[in-house]
ChimeraX commands (.cxc) that place a marker at each C-alpha (Angstrom):
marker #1 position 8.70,8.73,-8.97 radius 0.5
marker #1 position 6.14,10.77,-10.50 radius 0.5
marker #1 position 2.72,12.25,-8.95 radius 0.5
marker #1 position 0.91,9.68,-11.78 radius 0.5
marker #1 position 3.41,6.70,-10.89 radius 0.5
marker #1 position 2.50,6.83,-7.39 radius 0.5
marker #1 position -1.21,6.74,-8.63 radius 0.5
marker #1 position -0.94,4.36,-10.88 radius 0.5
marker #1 position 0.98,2.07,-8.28 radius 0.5
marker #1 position -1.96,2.62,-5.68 radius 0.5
marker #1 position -4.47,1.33,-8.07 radius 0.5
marker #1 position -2.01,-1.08,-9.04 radius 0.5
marker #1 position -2.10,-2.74,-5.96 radius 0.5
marker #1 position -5.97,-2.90,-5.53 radius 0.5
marker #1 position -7.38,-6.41,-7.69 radius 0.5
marker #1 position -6.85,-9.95,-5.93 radius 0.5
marker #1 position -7.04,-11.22,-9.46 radius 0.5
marker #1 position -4.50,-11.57,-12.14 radius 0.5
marker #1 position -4.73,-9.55,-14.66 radius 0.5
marker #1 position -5.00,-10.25,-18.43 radius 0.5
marker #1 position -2.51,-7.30,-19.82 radius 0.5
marker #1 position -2.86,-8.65,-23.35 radius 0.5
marker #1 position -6.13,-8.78,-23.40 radius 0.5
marker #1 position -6.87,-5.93,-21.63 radius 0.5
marker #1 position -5.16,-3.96,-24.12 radius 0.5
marker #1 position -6.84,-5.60,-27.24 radius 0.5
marker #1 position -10.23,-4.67,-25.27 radius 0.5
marker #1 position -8.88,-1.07,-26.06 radius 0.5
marker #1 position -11.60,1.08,-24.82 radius 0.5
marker #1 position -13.48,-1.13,-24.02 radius 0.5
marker #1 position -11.72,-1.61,-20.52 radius 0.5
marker #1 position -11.94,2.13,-19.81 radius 0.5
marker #1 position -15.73,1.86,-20.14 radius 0.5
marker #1 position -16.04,-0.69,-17.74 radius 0.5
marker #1 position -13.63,0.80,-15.34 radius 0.5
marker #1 position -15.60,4.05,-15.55 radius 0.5
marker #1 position -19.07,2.76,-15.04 radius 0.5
marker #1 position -18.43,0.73,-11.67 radius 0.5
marker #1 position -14.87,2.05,-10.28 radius 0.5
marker #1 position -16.38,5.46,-9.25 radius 0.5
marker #1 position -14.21,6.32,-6.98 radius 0.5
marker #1 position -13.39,10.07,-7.11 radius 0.5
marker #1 position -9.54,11.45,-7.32 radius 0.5
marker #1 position -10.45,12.79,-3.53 radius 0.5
marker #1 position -11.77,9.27,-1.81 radius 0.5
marker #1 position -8.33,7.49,-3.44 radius 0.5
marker #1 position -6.13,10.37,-1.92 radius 0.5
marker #1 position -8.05,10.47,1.18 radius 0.5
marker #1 position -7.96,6.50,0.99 radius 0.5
marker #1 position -3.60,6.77,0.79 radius 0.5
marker #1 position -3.46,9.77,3.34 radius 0.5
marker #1 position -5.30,7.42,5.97 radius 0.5
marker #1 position -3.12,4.44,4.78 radius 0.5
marker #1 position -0.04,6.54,5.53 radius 0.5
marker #1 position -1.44,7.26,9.23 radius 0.5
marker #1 position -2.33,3.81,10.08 radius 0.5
marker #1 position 1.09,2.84,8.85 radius 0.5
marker #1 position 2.56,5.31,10.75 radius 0.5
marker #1 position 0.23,3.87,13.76 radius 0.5
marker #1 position 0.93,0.46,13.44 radius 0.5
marker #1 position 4.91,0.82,13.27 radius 0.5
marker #1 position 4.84,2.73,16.63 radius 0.5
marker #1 position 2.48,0.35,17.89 radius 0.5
marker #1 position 5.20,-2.46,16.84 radius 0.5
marker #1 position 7.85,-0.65,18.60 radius 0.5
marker #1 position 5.99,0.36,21.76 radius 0.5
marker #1 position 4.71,-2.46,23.06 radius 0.5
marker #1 position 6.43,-5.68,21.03 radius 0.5
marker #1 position 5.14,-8.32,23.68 radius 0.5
marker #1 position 2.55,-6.04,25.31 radius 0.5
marker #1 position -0.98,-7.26,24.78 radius 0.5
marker #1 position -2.62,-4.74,27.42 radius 0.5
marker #1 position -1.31,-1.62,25.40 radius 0.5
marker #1 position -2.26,-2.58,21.80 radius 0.5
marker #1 position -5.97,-4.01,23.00 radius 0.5
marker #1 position -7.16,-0.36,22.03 radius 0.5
marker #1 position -6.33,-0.48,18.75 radius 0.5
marker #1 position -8.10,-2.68,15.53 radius 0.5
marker #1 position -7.12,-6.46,15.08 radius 0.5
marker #1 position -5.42,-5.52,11.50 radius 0.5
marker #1 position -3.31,-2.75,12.86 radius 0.5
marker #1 position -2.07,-5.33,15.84 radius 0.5
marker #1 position -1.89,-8.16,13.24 radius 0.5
marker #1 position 0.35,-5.90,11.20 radius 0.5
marker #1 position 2.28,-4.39,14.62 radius 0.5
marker #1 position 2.99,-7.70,15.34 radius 0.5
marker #1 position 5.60,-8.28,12.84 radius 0.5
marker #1 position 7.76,-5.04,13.16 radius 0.5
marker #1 position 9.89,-5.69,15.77 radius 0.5
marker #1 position 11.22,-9.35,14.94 radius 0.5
marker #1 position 10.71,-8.79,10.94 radius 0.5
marker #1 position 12.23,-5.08,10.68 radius 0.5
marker #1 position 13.05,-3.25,13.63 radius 0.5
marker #1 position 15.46,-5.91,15.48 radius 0.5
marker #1 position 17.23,-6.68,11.82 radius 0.5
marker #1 position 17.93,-3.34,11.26 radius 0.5
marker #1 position 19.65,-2.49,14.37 radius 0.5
marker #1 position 21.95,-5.20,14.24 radius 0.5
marker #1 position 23.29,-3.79,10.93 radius 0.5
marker #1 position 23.14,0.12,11.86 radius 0.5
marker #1 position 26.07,0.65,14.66 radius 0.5
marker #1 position 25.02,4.17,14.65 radius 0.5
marker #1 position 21.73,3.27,16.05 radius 0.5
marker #1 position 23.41,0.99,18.47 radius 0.5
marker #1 position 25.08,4.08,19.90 radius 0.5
marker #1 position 21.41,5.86,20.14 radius 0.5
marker #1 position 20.16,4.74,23.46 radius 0.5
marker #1 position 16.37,6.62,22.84 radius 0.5
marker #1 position 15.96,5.69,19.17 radius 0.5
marker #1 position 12.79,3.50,19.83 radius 0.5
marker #1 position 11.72,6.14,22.15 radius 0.5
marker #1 position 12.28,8.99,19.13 radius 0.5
marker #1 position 11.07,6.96,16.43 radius 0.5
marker #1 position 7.74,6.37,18.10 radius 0.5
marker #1 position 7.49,10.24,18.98 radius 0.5
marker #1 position 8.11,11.06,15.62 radius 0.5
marker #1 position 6.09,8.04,14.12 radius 0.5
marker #1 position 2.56,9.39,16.36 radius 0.5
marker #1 position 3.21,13.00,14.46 radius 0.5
marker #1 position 3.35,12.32,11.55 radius 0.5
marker #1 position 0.27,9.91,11.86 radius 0.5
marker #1 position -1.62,13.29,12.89 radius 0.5
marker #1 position -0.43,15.37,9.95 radius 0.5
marker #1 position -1.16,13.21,7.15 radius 0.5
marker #1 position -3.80,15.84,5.87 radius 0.5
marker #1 position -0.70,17.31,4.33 radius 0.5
marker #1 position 0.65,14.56,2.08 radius 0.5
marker #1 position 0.41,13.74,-1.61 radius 0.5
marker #1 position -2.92,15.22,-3.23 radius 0.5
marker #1 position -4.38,13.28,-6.33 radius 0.5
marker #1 position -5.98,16.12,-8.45 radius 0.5
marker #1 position -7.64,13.83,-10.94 radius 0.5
marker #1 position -8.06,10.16,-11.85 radius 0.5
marker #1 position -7.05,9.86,-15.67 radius 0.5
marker #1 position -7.49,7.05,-18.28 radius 0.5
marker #1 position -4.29,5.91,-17.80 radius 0.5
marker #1 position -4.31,6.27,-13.83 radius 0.5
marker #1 position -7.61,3.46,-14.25 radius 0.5
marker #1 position -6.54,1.22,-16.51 radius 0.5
marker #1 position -3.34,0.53,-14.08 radius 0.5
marker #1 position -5.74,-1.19,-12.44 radius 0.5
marker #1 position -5.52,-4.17,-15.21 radius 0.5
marker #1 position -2.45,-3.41,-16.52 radius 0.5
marker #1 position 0.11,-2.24,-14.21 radius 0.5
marker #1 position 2.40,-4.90,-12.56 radius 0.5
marker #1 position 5.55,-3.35,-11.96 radius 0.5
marker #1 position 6.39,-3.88,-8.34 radius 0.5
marker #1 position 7.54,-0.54,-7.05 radius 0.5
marker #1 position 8.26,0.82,-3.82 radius 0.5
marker #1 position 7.07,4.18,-2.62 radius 0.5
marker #1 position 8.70,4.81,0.18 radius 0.5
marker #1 position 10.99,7.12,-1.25 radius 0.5
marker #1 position 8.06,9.62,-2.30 radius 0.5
marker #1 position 6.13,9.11,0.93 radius 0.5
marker #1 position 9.70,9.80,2.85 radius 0.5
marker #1 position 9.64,12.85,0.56 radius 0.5
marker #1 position 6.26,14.07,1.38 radius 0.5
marker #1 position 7.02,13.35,4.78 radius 0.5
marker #1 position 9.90,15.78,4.67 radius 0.5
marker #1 position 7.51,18.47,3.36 radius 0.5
marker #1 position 5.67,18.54,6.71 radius 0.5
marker #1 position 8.24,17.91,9.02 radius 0.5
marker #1 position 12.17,17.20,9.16 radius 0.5
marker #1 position 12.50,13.91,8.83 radius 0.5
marker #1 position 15.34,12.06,10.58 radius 0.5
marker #1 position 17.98,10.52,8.87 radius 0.5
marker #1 position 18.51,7.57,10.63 radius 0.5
marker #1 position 14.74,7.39,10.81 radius 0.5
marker #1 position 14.32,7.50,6.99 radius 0.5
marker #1 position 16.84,4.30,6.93 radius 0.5
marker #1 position 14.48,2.15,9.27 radius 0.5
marker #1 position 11.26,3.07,7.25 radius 0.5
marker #1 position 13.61,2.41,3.91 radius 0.5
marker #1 position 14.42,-1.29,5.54 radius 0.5
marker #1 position 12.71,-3.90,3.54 radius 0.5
marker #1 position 10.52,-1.44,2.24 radius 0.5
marker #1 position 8.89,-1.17,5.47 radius 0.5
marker #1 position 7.21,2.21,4.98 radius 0.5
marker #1 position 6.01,1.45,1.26 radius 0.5
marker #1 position 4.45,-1.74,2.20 radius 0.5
marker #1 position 2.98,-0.98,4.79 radius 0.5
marker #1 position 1.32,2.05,3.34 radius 0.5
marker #1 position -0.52,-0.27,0.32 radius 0.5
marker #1 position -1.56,-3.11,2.92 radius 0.5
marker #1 position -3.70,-0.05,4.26 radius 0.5
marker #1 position -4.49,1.81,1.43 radius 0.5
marker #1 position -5.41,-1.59,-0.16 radius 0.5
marker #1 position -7.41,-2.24,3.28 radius 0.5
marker #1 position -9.57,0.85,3.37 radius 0.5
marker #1 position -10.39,0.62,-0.80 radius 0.5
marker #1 position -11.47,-3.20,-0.75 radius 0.5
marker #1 position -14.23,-2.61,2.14 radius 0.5
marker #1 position -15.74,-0.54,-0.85 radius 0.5
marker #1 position -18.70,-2.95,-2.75 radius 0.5
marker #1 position -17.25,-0.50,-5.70 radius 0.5
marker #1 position -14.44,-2.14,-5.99 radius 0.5
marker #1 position -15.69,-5.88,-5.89 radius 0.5
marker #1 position -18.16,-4.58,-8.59 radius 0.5
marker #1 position -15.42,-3.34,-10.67 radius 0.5
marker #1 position -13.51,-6.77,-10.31 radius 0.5
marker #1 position -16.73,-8.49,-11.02 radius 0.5
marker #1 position -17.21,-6.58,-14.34 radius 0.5
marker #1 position -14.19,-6.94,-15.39 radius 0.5
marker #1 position -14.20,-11.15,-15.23 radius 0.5
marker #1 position -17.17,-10.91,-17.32 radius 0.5
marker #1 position -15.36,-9.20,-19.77 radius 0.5
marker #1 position -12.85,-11.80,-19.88 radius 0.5
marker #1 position -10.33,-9.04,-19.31 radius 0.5
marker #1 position -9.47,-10.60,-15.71 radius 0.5
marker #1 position -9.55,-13.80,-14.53 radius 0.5
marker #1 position -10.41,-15.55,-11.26 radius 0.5
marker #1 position -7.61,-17.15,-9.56 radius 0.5
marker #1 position -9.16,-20.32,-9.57 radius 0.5
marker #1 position -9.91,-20.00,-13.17 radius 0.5
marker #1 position -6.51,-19.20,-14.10 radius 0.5
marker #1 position -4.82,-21.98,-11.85 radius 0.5
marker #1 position -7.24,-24.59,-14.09 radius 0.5
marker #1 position -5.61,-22.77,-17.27 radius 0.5
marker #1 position -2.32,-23.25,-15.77 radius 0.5
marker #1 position -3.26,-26.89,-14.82 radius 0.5
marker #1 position -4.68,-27.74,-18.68 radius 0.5
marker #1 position -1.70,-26.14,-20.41 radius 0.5
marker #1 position 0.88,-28.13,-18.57 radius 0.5
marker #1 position -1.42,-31.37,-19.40 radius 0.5
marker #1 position -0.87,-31.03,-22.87 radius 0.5
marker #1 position 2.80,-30.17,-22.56 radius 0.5
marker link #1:1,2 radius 0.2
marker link #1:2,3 radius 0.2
marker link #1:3,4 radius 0.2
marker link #1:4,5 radius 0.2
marker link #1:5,6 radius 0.2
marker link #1:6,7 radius 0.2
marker link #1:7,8 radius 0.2
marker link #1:8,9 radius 0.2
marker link #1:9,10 radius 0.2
marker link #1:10,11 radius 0.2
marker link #1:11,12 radius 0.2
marker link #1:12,13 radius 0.2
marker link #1:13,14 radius 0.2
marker link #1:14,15 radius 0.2
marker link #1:15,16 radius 0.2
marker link #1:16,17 radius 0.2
marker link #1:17,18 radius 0.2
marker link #1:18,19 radius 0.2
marker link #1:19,20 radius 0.2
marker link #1:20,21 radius 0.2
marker link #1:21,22 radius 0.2
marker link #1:22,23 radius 0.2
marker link #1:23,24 radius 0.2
marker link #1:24,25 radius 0.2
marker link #1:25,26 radius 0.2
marker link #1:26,27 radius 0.2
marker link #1:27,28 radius 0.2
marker link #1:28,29 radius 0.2
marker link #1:29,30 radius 0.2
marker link #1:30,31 radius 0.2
marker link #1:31,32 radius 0.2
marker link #1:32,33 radius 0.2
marker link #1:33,34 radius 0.2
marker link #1:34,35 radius 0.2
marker link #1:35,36 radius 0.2
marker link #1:36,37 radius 0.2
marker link #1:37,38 radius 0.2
marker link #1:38,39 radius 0.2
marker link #1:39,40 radius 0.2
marker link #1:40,41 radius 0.2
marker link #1:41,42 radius 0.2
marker link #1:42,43 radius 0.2
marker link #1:43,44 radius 0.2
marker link #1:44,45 radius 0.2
marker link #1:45,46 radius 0.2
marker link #1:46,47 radius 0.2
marker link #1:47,48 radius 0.2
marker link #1:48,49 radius 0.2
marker link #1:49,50 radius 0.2
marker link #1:50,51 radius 0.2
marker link #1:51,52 radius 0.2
marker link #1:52,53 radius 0.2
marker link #1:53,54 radius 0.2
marker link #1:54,55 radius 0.2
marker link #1:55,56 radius 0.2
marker link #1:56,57 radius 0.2
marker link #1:57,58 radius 0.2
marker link #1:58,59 radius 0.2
marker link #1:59,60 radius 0.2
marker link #1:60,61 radius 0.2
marker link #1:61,62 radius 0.2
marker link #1:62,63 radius 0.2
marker link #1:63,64 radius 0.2
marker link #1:64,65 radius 0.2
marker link #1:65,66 radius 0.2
marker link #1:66,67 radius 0.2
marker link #1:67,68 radius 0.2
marker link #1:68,69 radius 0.2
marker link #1:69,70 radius 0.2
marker link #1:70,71 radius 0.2
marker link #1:71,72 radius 0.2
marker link #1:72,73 radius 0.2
marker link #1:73,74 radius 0.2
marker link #1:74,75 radius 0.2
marker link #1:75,76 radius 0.2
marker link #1:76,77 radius 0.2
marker link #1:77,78 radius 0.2
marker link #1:78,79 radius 0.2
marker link #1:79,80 radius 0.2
marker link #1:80,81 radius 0.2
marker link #1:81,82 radius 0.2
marker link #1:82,83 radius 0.2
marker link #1:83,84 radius 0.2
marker link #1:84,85 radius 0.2
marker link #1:85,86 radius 0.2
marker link #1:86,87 radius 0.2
marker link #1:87,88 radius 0.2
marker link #1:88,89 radius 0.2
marker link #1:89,90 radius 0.2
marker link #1:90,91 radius 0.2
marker link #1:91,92 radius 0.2
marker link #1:92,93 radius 0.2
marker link #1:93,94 radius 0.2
marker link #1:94,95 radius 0.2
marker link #1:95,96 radius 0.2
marker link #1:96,97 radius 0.2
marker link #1:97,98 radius 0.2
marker link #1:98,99 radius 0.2
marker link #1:99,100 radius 0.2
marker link #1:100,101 radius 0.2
marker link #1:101,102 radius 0.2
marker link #1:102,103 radius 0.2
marker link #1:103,104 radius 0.2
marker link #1:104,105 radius 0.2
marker link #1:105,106 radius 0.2
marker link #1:106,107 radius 0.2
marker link #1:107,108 radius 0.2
marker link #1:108,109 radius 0.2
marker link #1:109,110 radius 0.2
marker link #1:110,111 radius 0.2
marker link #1:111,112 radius 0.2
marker link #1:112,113 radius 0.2
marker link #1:113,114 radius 0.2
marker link #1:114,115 radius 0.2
marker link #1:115,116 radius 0.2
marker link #1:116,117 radius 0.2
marker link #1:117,118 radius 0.2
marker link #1:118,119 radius 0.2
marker link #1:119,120 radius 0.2
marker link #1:120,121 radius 0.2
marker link #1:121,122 radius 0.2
marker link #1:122,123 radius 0.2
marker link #1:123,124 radius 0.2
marker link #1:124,125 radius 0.2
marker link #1:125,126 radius 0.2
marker link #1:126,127 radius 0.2
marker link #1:127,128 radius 0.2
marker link #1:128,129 radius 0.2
marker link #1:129,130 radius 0.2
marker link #1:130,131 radius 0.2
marker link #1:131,132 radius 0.2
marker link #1:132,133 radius 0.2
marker link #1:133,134 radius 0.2
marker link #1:134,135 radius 0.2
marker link #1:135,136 radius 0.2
marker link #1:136,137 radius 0.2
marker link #1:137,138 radius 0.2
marker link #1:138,139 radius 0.2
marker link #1:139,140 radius 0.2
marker link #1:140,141 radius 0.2
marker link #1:141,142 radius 0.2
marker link #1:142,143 radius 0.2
marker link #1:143,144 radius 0.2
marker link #1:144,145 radius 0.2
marker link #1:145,146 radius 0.2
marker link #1:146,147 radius 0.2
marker link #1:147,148 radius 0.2
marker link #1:148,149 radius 0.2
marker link #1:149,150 radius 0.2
marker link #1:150,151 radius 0.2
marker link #1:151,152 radius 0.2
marker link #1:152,153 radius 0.2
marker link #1:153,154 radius 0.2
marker link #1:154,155 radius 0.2
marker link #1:155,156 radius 0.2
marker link #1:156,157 radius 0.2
marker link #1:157,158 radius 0.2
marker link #1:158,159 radius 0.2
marker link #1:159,160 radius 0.2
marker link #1:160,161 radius 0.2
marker link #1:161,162 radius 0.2
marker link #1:162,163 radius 0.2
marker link #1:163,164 radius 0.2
marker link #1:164,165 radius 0.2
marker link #1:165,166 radius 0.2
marker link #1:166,167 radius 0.2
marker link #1:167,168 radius 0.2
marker link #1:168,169 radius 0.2
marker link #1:169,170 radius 0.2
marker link #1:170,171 radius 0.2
marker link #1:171,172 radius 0.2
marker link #1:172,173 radius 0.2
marker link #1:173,174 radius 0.2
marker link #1:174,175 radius 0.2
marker link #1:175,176 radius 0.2
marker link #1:176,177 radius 0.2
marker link #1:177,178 radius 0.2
marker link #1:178,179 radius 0.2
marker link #1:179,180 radius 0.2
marker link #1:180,181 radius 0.2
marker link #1:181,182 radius 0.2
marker link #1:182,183 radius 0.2
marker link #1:183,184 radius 0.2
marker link #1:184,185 radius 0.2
marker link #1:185,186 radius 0.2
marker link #1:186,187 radius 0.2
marker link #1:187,188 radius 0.2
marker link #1:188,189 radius 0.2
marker link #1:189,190 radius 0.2
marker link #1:190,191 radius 0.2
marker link #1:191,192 radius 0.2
marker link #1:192,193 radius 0.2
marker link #1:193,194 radius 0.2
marker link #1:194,195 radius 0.2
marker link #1:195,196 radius 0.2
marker link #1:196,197 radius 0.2
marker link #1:197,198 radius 0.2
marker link #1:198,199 radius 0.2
marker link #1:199,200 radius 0.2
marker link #1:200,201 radius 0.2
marker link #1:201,202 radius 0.2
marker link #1:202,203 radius 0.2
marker link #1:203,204 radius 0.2
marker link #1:204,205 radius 0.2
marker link #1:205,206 radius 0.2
marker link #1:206,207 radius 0.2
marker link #1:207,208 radius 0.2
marker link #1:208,209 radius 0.2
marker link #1:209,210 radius 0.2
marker link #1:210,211 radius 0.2
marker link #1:211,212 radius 0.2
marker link #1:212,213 radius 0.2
marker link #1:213,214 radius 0.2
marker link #1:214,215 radius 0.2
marker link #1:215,216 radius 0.2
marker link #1:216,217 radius 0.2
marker link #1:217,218 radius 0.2
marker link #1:218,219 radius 0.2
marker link #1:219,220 radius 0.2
marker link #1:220,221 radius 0.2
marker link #1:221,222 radius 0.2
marker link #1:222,223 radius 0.2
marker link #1:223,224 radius 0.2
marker link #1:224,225 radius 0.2
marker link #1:225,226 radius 0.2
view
């Protein structure tokens, strides 16, 4: 995966609306206008906004892992990184070891993973920069839908800063644990932004996306006259 795929998946990821491809691409330039006036963000808040999603990934897996059924030791951190801590052990981590006998023979893998999981959440500085934000980087926002994961390039980046374990790099690969988790954050951080609920905004009253609601009416009319 290229720098601009994994940019163009981020933004990707950010609308709760469907998004009229068809139209967006008759709208030509159009789109690119509106997406320039109100999404505003700058190449350095959208890497800054997927370096932080990588370390409260990183957070919330060791969180998962440490304390499963403790509620005393994950008080301290935010309800959405306990929400999302809540689901690693029975969803991922307890799956995965069932199928990995080598793991099974590692009596301190938890123990490792979390070590390793709480340094890398302090050295995310060091991943993937975004230099700049092109044309085709914003209008993924309306027009790129191809689900991909990125754990595989966040793995990679990971690998950059420190050695990366290989049994380690299977658990974060399960499921697409480590991808997903990294745009439920980095979607987190960029839709507290009024930015982006202005650029959403804009973009229904160009009829170039629709509201849910809207659509499921569309939906509900077309199958009337079928």
């Amino acid at each position: 995966m290229t720098p601009s795929t994994l940019t163009q998946t981020l933004l990707g990821s950010l609308l709760d609306s469907p998004a009229i491809v068809e139209v967006a691409s008759q709208a030509g330039g159009s789109v690119i206008s509106v997406l320039r006036e109100h999404f505003t963000f700058t190449a350095a808040e959208i890497t800054k906004a997927y370096q932080d999603g990588c370390g409260y990934a990183f957070v919330a897996i060791s969180v998962g892992l440490d304390a499963p059924d403790s509620l005393l030791k994950t008080l301290r951190y935010p309800k959405i990184t306990r929400e999302f801590a809540a689901q690693i052990e029975t969803h991922y981590w307890q799956p995965f070891v069932q199928t990995n006998e080598a793991v099974q023979k590692q009596a301190d893998f938890r123990k490792l993973t979390i070590q390793s999981l709480k340094r890398f959440a302090k050295k995310t500085v060091h991943l993937f920069e975004i230099k700049t934000l092109t044309e085709e980087d914003l209008s993924a926002l309306v027009s790129h839908r191809q689900r991909l994961a990125i754990t595989d390039i966040v793995l990679e980046q990971m690998q950059s800063v420190e050695t990366v374990d290989e049994q380690l790099a299977a658990f974060l690969r399960f499921d697409g644990l480590l991808g997903d988790s990294v745009l439920f954050f980095f979607r987190e951080l960029i839709r507290q932004e009024q930015r982006l609920k202005d650029t959403q905004n804009a973009l229904q009253q160009e009829h170039i996306c629709l509201e849910l609601q809207h659509l499921q009416e569309a939906i509900a009319d077309l199958k009337a006259l079928q």
